[in-house]
N, C-alpha and C positions, 0 to 999 in steps of 0.2 A: 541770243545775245542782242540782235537788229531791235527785239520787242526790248529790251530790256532800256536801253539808252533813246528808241522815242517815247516811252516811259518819263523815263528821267527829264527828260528836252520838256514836256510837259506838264512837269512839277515848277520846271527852272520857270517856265513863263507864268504858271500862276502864280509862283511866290511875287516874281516880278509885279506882277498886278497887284497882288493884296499891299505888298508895299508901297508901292504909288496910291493907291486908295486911300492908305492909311496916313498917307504924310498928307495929301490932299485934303481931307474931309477930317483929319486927327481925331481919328477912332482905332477901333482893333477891327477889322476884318477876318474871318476866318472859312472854312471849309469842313461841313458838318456830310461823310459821308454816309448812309446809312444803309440799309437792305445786306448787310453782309451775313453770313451765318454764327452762329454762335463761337464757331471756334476760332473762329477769324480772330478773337479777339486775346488768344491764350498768349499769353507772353513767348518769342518763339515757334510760332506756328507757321513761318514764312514756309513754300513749298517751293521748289524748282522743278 
């Protein structure tokens, strides 16, 4: 659970970022993650 919410705490502050970026410089910023495996990407695939 502790990994799960500084997880999350982590998401909150990049979103935070990419918003300020975006209102600053008025573009889209985003977050391209990549190296994942193949199935990472199945609809549903989350594992606990």
């Amino acid at each position: 659970m502790c990994a799960e919410v500084c997880n999350a705490c982590i998401v909150e502050q990049i979103t935070a970022l990419l918003i300020g970026l975006d209102i600053r410089h008025h573009g889209h910023g985003g977050i391209r993650i990549t190296g994942l495996p193949g199935d990472a990407y199945k609809a549903g695939s989350v594992t606990r």
